[in-house]
FITIKOL-502594 format. One record per residue (C-alpha): residue number from 1; residue in one letter; chain; x, y, z. Coordinates in steps of 0.001 Angstrom, whole numbers, m for minus. Layout:
! FITIKOL-502594
+-----+-----+-------+---------+---------+---------+
:   n : res : chain :    east :   north :      up :
+-----+-----+-------+---------+---------+---------+
: NUM :   a :     A :       X :       Y :       Z :
...
+-----+-----+-------+---------+---------+---------+
***
This chain:
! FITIKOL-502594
+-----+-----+-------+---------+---------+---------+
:   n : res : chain :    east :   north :      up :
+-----+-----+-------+---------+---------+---------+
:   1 :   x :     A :       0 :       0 :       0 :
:   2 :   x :     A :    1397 :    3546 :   m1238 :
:   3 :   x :     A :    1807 :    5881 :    1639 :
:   4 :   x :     A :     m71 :    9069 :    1279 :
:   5 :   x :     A :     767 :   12415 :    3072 :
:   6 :   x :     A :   m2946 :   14440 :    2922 :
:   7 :   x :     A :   m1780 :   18567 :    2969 :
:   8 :   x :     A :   m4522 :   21266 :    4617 :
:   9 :   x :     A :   m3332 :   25182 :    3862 :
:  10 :   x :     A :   m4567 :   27150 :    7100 :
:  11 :   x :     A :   m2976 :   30223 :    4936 :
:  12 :   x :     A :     544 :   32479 :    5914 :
:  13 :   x :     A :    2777 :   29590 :    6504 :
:  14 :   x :     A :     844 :   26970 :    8125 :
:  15 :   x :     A :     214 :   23686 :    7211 :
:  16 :   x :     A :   m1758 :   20119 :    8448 :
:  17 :   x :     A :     419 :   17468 :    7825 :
:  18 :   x :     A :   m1514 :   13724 :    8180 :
:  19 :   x :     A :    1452 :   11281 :    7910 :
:  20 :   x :     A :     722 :    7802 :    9180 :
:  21 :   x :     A :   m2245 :    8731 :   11611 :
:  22 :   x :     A :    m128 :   11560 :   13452 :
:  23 :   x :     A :   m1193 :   15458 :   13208 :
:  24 :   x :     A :    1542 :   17287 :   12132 :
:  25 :   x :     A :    1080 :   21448 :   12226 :
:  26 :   x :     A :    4152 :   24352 :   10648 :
:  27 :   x :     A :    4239 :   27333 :   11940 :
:  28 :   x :     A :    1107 :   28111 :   14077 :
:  29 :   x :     A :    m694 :   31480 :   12602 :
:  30 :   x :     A :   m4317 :   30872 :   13916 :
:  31 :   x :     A :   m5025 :   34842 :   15279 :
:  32 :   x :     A :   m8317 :   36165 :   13493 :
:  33 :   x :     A :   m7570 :   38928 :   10779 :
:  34 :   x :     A :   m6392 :   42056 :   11855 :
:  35 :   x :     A :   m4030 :   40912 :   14991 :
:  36 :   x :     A :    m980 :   43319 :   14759 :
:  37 :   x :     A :    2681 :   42552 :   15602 :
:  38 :   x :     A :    5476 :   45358 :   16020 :
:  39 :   x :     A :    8729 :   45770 :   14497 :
:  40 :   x :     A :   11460 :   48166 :   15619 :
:  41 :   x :     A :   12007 :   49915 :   12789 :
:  42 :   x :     A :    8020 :   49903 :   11770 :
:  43 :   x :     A :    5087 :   50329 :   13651 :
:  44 :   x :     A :    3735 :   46942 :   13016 :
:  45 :   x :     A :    3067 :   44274 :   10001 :
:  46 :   x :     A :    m658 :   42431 :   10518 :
:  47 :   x :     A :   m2594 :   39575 :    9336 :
:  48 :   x :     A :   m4814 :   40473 :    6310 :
:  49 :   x :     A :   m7019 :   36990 :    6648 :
:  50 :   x :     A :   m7468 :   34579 :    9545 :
:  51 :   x :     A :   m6729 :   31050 :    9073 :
:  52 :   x :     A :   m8840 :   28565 :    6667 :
:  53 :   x :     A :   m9929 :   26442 :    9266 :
:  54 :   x :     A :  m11086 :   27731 :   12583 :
:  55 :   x :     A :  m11144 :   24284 :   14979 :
:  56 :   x :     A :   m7971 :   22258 :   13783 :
:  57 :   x :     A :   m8561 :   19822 :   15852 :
:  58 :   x :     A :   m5494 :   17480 :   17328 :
:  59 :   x :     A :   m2228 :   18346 :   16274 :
:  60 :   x :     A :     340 :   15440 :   17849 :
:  61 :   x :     A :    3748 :   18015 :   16980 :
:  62 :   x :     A :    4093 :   21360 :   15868 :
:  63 :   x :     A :    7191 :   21831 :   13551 :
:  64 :   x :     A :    8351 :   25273 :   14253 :
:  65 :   x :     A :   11152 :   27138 :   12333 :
:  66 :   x :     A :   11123 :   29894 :   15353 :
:  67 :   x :     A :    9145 :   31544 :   17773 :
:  68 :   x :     A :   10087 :   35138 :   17574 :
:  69 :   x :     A :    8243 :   36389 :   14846 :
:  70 :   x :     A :    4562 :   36587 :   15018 :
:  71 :   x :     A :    3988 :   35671 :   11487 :
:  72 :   x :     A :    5182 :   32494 :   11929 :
:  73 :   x :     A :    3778 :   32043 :   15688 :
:  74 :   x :     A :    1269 :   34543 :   16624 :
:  75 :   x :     A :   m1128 :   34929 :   19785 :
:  76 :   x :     A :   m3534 :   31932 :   19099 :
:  77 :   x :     A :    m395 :   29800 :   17801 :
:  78 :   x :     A :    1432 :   29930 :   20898 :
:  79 :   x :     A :   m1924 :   28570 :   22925 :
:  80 :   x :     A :   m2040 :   25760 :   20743 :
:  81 :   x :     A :    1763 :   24919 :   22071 :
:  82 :   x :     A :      m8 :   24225 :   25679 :
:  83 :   x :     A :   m1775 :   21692 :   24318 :
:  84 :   x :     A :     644 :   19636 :   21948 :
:  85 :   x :     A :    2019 :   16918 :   23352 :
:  86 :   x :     A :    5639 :   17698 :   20807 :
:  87 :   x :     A :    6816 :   21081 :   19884 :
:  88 :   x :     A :    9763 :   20864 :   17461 :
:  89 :   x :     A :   12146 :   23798 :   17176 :
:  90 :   x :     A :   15181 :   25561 :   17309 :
:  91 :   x :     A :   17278 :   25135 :   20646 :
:  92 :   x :     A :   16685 :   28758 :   21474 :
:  93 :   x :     A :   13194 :   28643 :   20787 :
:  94 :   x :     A :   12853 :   25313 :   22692 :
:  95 :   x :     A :   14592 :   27567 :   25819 :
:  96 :   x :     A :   12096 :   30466 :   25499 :
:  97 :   x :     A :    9409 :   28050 :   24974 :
:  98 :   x :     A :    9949 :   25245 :   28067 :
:  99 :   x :     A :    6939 :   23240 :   28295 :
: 100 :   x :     A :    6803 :   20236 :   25233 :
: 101 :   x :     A :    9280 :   22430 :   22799 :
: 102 :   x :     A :   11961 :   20485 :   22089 :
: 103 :   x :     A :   15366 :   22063 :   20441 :
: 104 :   x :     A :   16929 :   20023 :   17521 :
: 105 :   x :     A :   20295 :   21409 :   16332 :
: 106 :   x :     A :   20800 :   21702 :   12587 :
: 107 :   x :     A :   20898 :   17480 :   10825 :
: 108 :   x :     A :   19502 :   16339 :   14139 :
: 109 :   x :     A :   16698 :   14209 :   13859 :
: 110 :   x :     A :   13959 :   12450 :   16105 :
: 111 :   x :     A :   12181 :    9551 :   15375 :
: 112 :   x :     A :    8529 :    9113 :   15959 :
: 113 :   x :     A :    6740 :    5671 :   15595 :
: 114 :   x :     A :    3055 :    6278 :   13880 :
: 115 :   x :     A :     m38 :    4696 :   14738 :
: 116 :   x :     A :    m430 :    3008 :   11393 :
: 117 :   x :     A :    3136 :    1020 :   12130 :
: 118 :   x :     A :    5131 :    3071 :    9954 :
: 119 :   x :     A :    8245 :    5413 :   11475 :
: 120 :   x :     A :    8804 :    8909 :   10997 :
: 121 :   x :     A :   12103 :   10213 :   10832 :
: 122 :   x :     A :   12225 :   14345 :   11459 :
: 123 :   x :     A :   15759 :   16164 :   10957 :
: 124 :   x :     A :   16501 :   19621 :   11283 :
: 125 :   x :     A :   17729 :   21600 :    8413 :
: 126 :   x :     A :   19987 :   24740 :    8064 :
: 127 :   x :     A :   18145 :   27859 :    7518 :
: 128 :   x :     A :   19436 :   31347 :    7114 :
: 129 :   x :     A :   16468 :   34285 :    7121 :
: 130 :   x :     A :   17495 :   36568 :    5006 :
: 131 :   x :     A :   21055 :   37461 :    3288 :
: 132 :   x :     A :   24479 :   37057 :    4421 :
: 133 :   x :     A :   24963 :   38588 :    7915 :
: 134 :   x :     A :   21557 :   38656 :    9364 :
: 135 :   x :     A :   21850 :   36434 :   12152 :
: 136 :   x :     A :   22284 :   38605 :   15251 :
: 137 :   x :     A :   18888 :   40576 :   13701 :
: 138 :   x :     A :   16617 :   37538 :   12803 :
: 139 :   x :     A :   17962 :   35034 :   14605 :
: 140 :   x :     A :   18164 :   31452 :   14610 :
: 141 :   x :     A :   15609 :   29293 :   12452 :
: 142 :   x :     A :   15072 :   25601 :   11082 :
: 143 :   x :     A :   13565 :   23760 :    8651 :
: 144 :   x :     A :   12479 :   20312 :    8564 :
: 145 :   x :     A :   12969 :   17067 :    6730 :
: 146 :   x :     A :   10159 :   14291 :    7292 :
: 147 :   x :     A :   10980 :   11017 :    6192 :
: 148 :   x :     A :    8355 :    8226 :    6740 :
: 149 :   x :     A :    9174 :    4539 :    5906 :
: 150 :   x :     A :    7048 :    2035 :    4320 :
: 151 :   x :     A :    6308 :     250 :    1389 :
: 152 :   x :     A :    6713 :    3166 :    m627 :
: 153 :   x :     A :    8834 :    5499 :    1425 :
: 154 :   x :     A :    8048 :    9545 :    1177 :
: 155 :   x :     A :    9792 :   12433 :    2136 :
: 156 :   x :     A :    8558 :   16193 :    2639 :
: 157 :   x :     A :   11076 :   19319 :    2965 :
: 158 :   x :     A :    9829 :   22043 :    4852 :
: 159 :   x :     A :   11848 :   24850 :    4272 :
: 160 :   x :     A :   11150 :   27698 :    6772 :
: 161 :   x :     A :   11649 :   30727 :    6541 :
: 162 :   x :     A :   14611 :   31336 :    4523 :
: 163 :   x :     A :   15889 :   32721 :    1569 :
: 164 :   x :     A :   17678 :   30482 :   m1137 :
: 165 :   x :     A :   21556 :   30298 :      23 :
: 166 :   x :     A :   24179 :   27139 :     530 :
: 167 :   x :     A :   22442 :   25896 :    3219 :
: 168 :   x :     A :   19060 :   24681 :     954 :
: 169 :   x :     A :   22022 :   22541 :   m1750 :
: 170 :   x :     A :   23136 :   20738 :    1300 :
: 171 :   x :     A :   19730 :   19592 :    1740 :
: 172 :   x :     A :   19872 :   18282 :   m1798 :
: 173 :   x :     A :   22529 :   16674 :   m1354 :
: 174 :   x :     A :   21243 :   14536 :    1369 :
: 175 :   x :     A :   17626 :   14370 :     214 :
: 176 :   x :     A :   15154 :   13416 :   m2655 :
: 177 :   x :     A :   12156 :   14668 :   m1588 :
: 178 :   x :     A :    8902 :   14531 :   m3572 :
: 179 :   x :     A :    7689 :   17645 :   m1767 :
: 180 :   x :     A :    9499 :   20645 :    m734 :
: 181 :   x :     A :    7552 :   23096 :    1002 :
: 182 :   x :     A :    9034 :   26908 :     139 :
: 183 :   x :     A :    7937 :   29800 :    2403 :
: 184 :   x :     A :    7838 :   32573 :    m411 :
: 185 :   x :     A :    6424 :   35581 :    m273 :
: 186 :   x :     A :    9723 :   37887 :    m557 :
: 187 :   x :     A :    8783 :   38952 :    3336 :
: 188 :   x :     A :   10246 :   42759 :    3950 :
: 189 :   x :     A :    8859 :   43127 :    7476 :
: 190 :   x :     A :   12292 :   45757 :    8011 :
: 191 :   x :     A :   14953 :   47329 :    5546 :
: 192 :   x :     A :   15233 :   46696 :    2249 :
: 193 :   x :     A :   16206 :   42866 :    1940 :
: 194 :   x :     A :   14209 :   39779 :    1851 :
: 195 :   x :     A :   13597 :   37558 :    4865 :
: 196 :   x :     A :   11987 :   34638 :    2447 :
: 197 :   x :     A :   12168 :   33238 :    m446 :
: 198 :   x :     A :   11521 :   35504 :   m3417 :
: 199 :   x :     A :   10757 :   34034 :   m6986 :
: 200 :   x :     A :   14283 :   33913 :   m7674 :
: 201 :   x :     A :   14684 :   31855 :   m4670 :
: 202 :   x :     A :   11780 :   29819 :   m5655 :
: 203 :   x :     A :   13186 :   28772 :   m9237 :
: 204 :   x :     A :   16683 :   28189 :   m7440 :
: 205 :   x :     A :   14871 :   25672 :   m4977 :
: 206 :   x :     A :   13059 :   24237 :   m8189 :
: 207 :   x :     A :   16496 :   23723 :  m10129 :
: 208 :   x :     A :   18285 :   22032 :   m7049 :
: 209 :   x :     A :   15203 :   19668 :   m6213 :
: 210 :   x :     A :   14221 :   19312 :  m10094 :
: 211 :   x :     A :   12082 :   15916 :   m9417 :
: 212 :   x :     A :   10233 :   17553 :   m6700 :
: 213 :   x :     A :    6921 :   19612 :   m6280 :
: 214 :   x :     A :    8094 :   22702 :   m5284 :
: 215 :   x :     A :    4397 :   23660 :   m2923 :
: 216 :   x :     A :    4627 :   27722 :   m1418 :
: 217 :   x :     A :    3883 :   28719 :    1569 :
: 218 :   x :     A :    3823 :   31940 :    3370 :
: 219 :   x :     A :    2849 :   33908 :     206 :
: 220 :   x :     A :    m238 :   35784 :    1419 :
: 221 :   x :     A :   m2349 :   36717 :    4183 :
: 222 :   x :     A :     318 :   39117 :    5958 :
: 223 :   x :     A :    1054 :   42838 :    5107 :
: 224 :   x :     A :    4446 :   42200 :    4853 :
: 225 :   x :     A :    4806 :   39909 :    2050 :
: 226 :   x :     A :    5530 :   41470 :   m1151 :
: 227 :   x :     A :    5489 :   38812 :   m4268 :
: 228 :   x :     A :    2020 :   36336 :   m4294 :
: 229 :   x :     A :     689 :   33612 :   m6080 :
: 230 :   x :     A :     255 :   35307 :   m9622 :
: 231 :   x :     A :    3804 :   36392 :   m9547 :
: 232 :   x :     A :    4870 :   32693 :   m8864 :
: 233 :   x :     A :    3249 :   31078 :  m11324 :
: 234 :   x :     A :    4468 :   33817 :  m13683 :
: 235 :   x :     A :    7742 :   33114 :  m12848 :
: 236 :   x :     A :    7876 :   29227 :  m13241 :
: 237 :   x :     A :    5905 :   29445 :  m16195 :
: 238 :   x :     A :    8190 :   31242 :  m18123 :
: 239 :   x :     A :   11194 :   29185 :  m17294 :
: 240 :   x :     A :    8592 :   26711 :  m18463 :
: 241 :   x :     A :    8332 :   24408 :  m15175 :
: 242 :   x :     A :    4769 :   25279 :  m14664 :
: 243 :   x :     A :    4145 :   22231 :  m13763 :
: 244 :   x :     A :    6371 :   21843 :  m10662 :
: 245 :   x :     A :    4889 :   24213 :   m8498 :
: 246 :   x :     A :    1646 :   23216 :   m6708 :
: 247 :   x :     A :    m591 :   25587 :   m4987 :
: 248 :   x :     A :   m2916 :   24103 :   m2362 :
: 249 :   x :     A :   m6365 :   25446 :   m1783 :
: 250 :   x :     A :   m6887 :   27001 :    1622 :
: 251 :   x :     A :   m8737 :   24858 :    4331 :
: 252 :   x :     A :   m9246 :   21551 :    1737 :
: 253 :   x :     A :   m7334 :   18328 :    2832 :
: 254 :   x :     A :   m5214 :   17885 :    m418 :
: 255 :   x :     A :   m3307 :   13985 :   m1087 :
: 256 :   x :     A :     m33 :   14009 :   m1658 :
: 257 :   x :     A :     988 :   10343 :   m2461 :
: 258 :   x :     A :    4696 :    8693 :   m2053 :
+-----+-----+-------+---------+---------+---------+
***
C-alpha cells in the first residue's frame, strides 16, 4: 500500500500534515484577521485573513522554524503549544518556549513511531532568514525534513523561513524529496532585503530539487509579504516548469501520495 501524506493550507505559513495517523502542524498562525505585531524599525506588520480552518482539531507536533516572529507564531499559535504533546524547534526557541518544545540542532533528527506502524524520521535543516549577515537581527531558524518509511517510502522538505543560500544545496545533497515546502512571499517586514524566499529563490529551490513539487507557503495573508501567487506562477511558467509548483487550496485536505 502507497503511503499518502494528505496537505490542509490554514494560509501564511501553516500547514496540516496527516502522515501515518499523526497530526503534524508548521508554523502556528491561527489569530483572526487584523491581529498586529510590532517591528522596531516599523510600527507593526498584521494579518490580512485569519486562518482557513477555525477548529484544527489534534495536532500530535508542531514543527516550528522559530518563535520570535509573530507571522510564523502569533497569539492563538502559541496557545495551541499548551496543548501539543511535541513542539519541534530551534534550541533557542525550545529555551524560550519550556513546556513540550523540544530544540533540535541543525541534521539532528527524532524519530517518531506512527499509529499506522510506519516510522517517521524528522531532521533539522539549516536555515538562514534573510542574506548574508543577518543572524544577530533575525535570529536562529530551522527547517524540517520528514521522512516516513514504508512500502513506498516519502519524504517532505519544509523549508522555513529562509531565503535560497548554501544551506538549501546541502539539503539536496542529502535528500530526494517529492515535496518541498518553500515559504515565499519575498517577506520585507524591516529594511530593504528579503527575509523569504523571493521568486528567484523559488526557481533556485526548483532547479536544485528538479524531481520535486516545489508547494509555497507563506505567500499571502500578511502585510508584509511582497510577491504572491500570480507572480509565482508567472515566474515558473516562463522558465517553463509550470508544472512543478503546486498551490494548495486554503482549508481543503489535499493527497499528496509517495
Amino acid at each position: 500500500m502507497k503511503n499518502i501524506i494528505t496537505a490542509t493550507y490554514l494560509g501564511g505559513p501553516t500547514v496540516i500534515l496527516e502522515v501515518g495517523g499523526l497530526r503534524l502542524m508548521t508554523d502556528p498562525t491561527l489569530d483572526p484577521a487584523g491581529a498586529a505585531f510590532p517591528t522596531p524599525e516599523k510600527p507593526m506588520y498584521w494579518k490580512l485573513d485569519g486562518p482557513a480552518i477555525q477548529d484544527v482539531g489534534r495536532i500530535d507536533v508542531v514543527l516550528l522554524s522559530h518563535d520570535q516572529h509573530g507571522d510564523n507564531l502569533d497569539r492563538a499559535g502559541r496557545e495551541l503549544l499548551k496543548r501539543v504533546p511535541k513542539t519541534l524547534t530551534t534550541n533557542i526557541a525550545a529555551e524560550r518556549l519550556g513546556g513540550t518544545a523540544i530544540g533540535l540542532s541543525p541534521w539532528e533528527n527524532i524519530v517518531l513511531p506512527t499509529p499506522e506502524g510506519d516510522v517517521l524520521t524528522i531532521t533539522s535543516t539549516p536555515a538562514r532568514h534573510g542574506p548574508a549577515g543577518i543572524e544577530p537581527i533575525t535570529g536562529d531558524v530551522t527547517g524540517f525534513l520528514l521522512s516516513l518509511s514504508g512500502n513506498t517510502p516519502i519524504e517532505i522538505y519544509l523549508t522555513g523561513d529562509k531565503v535560497f543560500y548554501d544551506g538549501v544545496q546541502e539539503v539536496a545533497q542529502k535528500f530526494r524529496p517529492q515535496y518541498v515546502f518553500i515559504f515565499a512571499g519575498a517577506a520585507k517586514p524591516r529594511g530593504p532585503f528579503n527575509l523569504t524566499m523571493g521568486t528567484n529563490d523559488a526557481l533556485d529551490t526548483a532547479s536544485a530539487f528538479p524531481e520535486s513539487k516545489i508547494i509555497p507557503v507563506h505567500y499571502e495573508g500578511w502585510s508584509h509579504y511582497t510577491e504572491n501567487k500570480e507572480v509565482l506562477q508567472q515566474s515558473f511558467a516562463t522558465l517553463g516548469i509550470a508544472d512543478q509548483i503546486l498551490f494548495l487550496p486554503p482549508g481543503v485536505p489535499t493527497a499528496l501520495p509517495g
